[in-house]
Backbone bond lengths (Angstrom), bond angles and torsions (degrees), N, CA, C in turn:
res aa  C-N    CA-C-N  psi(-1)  N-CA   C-N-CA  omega(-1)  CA-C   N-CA-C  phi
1 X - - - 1.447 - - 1.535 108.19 -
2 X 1.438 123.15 117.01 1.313 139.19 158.85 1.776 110.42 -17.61
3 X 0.993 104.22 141.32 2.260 96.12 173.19 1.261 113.72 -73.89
4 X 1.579 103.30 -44.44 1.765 118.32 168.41 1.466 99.35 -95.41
5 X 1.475 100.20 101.01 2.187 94.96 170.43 1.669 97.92 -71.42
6 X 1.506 85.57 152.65 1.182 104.95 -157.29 1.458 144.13 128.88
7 X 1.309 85.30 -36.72 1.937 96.57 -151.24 1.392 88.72 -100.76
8 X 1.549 136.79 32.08 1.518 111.78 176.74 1.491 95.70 -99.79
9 X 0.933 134.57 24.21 1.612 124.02 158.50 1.388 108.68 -70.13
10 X 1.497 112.76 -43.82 1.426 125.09 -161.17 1.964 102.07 -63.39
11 X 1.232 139.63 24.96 1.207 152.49 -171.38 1.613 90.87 -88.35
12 X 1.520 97.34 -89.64 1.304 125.19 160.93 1.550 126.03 -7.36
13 X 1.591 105.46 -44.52 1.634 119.00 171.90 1.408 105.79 -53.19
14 X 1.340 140.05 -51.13 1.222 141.10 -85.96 1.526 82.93 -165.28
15 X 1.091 144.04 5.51 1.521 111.13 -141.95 1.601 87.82 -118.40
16 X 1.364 132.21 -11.16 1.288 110.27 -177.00 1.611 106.81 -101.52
17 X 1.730 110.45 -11.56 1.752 87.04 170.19 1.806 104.97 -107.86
18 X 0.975 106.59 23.22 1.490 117.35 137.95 1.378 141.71 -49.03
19 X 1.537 80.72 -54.97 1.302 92.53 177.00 1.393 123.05 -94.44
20 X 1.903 100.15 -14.65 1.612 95.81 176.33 1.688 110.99 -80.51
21 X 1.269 105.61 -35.40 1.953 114.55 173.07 1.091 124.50 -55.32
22 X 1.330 117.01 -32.61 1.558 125.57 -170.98 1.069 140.46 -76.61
23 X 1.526 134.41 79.23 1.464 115.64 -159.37 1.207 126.86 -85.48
24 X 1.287 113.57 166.24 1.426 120.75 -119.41 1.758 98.30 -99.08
25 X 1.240 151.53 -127.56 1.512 136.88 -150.88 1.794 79.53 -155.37
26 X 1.256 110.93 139.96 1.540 107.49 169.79 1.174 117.26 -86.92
27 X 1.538 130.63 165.22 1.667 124.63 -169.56 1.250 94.97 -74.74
28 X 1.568 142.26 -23.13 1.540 120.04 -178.88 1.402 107.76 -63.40
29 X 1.302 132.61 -31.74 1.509 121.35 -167.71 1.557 100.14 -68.16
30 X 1.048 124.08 -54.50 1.230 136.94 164.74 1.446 111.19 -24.24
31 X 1.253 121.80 -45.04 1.853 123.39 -164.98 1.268 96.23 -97.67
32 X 1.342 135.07 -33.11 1.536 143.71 -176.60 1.537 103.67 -61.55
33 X 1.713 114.04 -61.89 1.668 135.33 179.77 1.591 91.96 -45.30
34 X 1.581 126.51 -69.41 1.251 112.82 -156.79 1.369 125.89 -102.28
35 X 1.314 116.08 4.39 2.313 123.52 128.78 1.451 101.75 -51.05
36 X 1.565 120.76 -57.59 1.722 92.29 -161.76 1.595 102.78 -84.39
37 X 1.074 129.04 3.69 1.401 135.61 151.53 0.724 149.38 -163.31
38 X 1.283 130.80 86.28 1.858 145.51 -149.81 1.295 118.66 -85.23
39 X 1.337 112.24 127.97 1.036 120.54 -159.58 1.610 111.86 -139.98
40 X 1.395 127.90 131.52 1.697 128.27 -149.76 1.499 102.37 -152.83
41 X 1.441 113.34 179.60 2.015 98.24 -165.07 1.059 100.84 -58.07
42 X 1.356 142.70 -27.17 1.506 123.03 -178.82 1.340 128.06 -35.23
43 X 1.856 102.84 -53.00 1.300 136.28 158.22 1.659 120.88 -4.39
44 X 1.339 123.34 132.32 1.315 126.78 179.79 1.559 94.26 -135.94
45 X 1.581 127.59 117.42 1.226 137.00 177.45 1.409 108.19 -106.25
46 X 1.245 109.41 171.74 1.330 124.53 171.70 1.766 110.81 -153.00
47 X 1.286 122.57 136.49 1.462 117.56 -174.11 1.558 87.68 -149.30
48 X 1.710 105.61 137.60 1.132 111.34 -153.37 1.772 98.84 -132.21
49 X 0.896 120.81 108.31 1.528 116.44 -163.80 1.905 123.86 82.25
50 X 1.295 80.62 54.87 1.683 87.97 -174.68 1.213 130.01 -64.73
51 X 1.331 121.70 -14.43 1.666 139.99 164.47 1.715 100.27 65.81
52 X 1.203 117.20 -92.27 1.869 118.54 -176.63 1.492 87.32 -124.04
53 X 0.978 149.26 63.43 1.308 155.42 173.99 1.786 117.59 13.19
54 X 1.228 106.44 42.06 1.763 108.35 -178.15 1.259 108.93 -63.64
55 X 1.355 120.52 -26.17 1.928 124.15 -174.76 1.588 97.09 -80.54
56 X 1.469 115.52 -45.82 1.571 121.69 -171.84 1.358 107.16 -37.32
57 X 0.822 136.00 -94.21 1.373 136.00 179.94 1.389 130.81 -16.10
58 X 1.363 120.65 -61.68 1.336 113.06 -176.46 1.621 105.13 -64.12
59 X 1.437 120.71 -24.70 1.291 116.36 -165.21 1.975 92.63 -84.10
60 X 1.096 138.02 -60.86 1.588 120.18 158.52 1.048 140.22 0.89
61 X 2.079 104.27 -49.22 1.068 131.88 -170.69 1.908 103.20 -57.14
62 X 1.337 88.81 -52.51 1.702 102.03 -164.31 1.935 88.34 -39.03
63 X 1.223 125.17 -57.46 1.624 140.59 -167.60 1.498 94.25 118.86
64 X 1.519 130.30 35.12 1.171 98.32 175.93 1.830 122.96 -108.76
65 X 1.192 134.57 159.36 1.858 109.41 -178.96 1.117 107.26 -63.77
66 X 1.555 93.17 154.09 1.549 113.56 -175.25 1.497 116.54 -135.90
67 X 1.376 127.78 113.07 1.408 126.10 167.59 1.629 116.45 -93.57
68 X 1.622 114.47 114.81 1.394 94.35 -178.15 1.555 102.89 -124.19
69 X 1.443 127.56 140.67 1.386 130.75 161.76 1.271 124.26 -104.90
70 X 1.316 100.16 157.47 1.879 114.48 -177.94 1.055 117.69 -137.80
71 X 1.297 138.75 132.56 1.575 131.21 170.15 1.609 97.15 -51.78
72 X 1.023 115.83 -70.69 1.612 116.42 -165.22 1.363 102.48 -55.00
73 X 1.843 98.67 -172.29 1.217 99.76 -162.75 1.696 101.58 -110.23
């Protein structure tokens, strides 16, 4: 829940130079995340505030499902 309810439209404002400003996660976090927990199509994910989806992907990669939500649209 937002601090000011309300304001999750304001995602949406913002969301494409977000995504152009933002840099992106390096492949070590990535190799670190999936040693301390590996995860393969068996795999059932969840990603919760995906913003422009830069994490989405590598976690796909593994083949495993993925549910992700966003306030925005």
């Amino acid at each position: 829940m937002p601090v000011i309810k309300g304001l999750e439209w304001t995602f949406d404002t913002v969301a494409a130079a977000y995504e152009k400003w933002r840099p992106g996660y390096p492949d070590e976090l990535y190799r670190m995340l999936f040693t301390y927990r590996p995860i393969d199509p068996s795999s059932q994910a969840v990603e919760v505030g995906i913003g422009g989806g830069q994490a989405t992907l590598p976690v796909l990669e593994t083949g495993c499902g993925l549910t992700a939500a966003e306030c925005g649209e």
